[in-house]
C-alpha positions in Angstrom: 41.6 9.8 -22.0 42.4 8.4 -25.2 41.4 10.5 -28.3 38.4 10.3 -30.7 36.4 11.9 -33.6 33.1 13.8 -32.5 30.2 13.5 -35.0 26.6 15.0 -35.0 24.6 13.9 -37.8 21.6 15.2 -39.0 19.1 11.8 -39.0 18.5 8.6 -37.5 19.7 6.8 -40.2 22.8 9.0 -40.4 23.2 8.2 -36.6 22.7 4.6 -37.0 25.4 4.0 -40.0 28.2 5.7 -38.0 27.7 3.4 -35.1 27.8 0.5 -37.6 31.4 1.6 -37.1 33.3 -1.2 -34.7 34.9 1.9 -32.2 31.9 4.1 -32.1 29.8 4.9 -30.1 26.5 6.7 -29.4 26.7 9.7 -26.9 23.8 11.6 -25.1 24.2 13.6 -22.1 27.8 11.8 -21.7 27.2 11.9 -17.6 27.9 8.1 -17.9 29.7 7.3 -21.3 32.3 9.9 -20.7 33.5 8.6 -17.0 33.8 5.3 -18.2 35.9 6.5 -21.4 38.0 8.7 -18.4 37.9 5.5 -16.3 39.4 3.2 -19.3 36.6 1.0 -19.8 35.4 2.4 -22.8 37.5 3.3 -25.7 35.2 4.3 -28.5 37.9 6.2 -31.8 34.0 8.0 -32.7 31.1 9.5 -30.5 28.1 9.5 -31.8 25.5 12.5 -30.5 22.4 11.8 -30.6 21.0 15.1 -29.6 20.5 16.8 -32.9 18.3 14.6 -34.3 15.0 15.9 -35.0 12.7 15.0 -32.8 14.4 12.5 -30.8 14.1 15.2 -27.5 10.6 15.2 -28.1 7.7 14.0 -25.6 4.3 13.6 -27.6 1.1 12.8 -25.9 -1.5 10.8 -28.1 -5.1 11.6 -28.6 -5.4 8.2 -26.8 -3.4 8.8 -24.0 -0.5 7.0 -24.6 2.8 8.9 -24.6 5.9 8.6 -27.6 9.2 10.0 -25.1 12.3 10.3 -27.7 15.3 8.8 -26.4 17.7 12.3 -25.8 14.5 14.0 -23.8 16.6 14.9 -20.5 15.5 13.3 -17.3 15.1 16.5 -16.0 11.5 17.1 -18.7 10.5 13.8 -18.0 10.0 14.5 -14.2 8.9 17.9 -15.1 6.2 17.4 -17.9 2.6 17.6 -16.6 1.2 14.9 -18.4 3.5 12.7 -17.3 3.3 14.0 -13.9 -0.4 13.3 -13.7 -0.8 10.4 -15.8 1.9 8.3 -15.2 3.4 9.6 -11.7 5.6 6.1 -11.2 7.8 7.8 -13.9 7.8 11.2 -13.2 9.1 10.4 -9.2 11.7 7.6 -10.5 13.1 10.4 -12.6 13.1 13.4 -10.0 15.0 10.5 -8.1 17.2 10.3 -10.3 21.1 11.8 -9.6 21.6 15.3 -8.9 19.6 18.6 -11.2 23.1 19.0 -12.9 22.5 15.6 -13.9 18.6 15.4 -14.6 19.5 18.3 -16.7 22.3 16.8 -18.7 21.1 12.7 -18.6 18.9 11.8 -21.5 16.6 8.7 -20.8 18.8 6.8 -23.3 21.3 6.9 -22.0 20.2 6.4 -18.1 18.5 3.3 -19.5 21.7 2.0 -21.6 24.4 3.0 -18.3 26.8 1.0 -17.1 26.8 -0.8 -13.8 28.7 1.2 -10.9 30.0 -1.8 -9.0 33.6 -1.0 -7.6 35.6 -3.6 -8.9 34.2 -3.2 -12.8 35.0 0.3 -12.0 38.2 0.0 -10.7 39.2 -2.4 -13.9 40.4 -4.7 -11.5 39.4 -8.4 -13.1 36.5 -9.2 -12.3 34.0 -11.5 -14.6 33.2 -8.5 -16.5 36.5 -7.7 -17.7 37.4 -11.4 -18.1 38.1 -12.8 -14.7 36.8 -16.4 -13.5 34.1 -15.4 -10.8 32.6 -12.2 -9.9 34.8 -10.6 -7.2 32.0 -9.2 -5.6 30.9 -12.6 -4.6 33.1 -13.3 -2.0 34.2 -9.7 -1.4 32.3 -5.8 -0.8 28.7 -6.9 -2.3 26.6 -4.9 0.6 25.2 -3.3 -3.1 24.8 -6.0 -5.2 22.0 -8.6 -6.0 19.9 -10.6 -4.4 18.3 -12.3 -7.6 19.8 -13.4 -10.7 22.7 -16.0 -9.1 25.8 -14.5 -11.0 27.8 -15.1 -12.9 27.8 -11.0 -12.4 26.4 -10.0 -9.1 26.5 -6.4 -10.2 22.3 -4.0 -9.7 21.5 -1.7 -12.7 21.6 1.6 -11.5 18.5 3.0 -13.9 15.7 4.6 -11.3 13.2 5.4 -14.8 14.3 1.4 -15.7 12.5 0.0 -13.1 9.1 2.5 -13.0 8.8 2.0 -16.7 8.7 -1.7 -16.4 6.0 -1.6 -14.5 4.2 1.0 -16.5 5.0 -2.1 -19.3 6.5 0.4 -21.6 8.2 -0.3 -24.6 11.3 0.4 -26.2 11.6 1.3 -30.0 15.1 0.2 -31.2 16.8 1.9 -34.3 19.1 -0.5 -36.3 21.2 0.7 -39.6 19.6 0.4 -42.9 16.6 1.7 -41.2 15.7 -1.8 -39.0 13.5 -0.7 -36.0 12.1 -3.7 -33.6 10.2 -2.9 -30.2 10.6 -4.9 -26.9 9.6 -4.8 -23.7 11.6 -3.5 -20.6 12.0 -7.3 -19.8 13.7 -8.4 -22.8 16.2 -5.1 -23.0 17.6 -6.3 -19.4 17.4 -10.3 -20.7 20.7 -12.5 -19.6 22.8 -8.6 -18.0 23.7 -11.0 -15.3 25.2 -13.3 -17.9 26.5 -10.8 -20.3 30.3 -9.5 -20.1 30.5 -7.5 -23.0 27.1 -4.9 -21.5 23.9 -5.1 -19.9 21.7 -4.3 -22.5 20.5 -6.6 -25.4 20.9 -4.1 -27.5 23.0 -5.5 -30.8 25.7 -3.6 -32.0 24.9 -0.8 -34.0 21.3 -0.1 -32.1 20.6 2.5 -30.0 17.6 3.4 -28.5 15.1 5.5 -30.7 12.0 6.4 -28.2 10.0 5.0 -25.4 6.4 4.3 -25.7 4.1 4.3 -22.8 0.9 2.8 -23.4 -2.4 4.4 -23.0 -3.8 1.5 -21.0 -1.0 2.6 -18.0 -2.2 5.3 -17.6 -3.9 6.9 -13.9 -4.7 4.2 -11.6 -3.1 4.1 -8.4 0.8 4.3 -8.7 4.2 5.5 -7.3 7.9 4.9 -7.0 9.9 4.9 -3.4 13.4 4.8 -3.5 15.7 3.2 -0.6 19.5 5.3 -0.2 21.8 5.2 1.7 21.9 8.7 1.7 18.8 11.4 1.6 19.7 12.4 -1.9 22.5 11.9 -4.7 22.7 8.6 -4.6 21.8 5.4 -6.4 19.1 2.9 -5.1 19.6 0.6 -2.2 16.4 -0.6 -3.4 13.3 0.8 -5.0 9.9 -0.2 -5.7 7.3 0.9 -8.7 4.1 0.1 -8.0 1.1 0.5 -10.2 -2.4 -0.7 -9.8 -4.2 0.2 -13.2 -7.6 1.4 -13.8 -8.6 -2.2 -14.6 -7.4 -3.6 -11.3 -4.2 -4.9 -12.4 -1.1 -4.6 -10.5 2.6 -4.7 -11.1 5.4 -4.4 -8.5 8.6 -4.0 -9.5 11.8 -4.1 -7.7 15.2 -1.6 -8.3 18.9 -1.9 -6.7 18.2 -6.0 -6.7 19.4 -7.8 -9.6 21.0 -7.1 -13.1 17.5 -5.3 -14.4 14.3 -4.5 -12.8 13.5 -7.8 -11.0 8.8 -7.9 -11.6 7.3 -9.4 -8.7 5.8 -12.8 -9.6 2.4 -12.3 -10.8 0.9 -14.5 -8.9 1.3 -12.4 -5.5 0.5 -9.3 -7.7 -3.0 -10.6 -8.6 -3.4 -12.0 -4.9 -2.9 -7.9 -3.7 -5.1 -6.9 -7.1 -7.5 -9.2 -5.6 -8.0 -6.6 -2.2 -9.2 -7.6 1.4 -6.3 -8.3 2.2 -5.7 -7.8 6.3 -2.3 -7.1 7.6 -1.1 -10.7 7.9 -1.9 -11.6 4.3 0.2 -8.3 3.7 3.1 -9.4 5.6 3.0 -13.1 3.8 2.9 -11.5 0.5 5.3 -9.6 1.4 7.8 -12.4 2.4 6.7 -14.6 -0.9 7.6 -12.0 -2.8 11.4 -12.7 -1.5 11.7 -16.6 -1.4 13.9 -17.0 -4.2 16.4 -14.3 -3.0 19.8 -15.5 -2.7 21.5 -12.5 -1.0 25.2 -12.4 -0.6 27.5 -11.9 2.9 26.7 -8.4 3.2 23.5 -7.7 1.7 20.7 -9.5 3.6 19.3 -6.3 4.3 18.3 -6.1 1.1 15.4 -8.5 1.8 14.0 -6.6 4.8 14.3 -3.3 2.9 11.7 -5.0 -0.1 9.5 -6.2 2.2 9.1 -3.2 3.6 8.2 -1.4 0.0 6.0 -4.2 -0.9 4.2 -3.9 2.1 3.6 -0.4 1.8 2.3 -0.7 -1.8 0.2 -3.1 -1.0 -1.2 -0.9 1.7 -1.6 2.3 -0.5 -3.4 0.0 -2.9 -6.2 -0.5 -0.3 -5.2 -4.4 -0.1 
């Protein structure tokens, strides 16, 4: 591990102008940033932590209904806290999913939404696209993990579990810049172009870190859930996962995990068609198989496409379809 200065400032701006710094970075829980820095990928000469900032641990619940979660809250309150629990239950399940209790204890929602991917050969440094190879050696090598959407150039899933329930909770993500910028974006557009990006998966500028999370009011209740897919009973990362949410308003959103480089949001066409209801079980099954025509699954991960189908198909059940 190569050596660097520790900092813990007092404000967000304080935060913010440190990482303006080209070597630092921002540090959380460290359950991901400090095995990549042991693993050589990262190098940062000055951590960042995030964690004594006031208020950025805190989860406020409006008069309104919508919720303000600050980016350091562990992962381990999120699942526990009983608004969230009731309210918006997609969240709460995607984060008691999440890892192991050391690390739901330790993993701040920042920094589970910012992680890095865990395919093996990015991992192993070996050269890969990521680290400045020609093709994705997953491609033509072990990809029984990797995606079925997004093409490549990087074949590589993000591993977030609370990534894929907030998109479809349609949360937003308030971004903290230096000089005191702040912009909000959508769960979509923090994931935009990962597959295409070698430097991270985020679209997070240099600098930026993430500030809070906002869940709107208008997600909450309704009919919702998150099933994760492992290859393992716990303590492991998704095969593939599903959030599904049918609103109080009859919308619904279905959004896939372990399947591309961000949450991959079932077209919205098939979502109104199942917000629609009476549907019988061979509309179901059809849906179900739309959802995955422009899958483009590697050697080893076909499976993949049976495993969705089966989430879908028991969401759209649940929902009554």
């Amino acid at each position: 591990m190569t050596g660097f200065h520790y900092l813990r400032p007092a404000s967000l701006d304080e935060a913010t102008a440190a990482l303006v710094a080209q070597d630092a970075a921002p540090l959380g829980g460290g359950t991901d940033l400090l095995v990549t820095i042991t693993e050589r990928i990262a190098a940062p000469r000055e951590l960042v932590d995030l964690r004594r900032i006031p208020g950025s641990r805190d989860i406020t619940v409006r008069a309104d209904g919508s919720v303000r979660i600050g980016a350091t809250a562990r992962i381990a309150e999120i699942a526990a806290h009983p608004v969230i629990a009731d309210q918006f239950a997609a969240l709460a399940q995607a984060a008691t999913s999440v890892g192991t209790p050391q690390l739901r204890n330790m993993g701040t929602l920042g920094g589970n939404l910012g992680q890095r991917i865990r395919c093996w050969y990015f991992r192993r440094n070996l050269p890969c696209w990521k680290h400045g190879g020609t093709e994705c050696l997953a491609s033509k090598g072990e990809n029984q993990y990797h995606a079925i959407f997004g093409h490549g150039p990087c074949h590589a899933v993000h591993p977030s579990d609370p990534a894929v329930a907030l998109t479809a909770l349609d949360a937003t993500v308030e971004i903290a810049g230096a000089h005191g910028a702040s912009r909000t974006i959508s769960m979509s557009t923090l994931y935009a172009g990962a597959h295409e990006n070698r430097a991270q998966e985020t679209t997070l500028a240099h600098g930026e870190v993430i500030a809070a999370v906002e869940l709107p009011a208008a997600s909450a209740g309704g009919t919702q859930y998150y099933e994760k897919l492992m290859q393992r009973g716990a303590w492991d990362f998704a095969l593939v996962s599903l959030a599904a949410h049918k609103r109080t308003d009859g919308n619904v959103r279905l959004v896939l995990g372990g399947v591309a480089a961000g949450p991959y949001e079932v077209n919205s066409s098939i979502a109104e068609d199942v917000a629609s209801g009476g549907l019988d079980g061979d509309s179901i099954d059809a849906l179900a198989e739309r959802a995955m025509y422009d899958a483009e699954p590697l050697s080893n991960n076909g499976y993949k496409v049976w495993q969705a189908q089966a989430l879908l198909r028991r969401a759209m059940q649940a929902f009554g379809a």
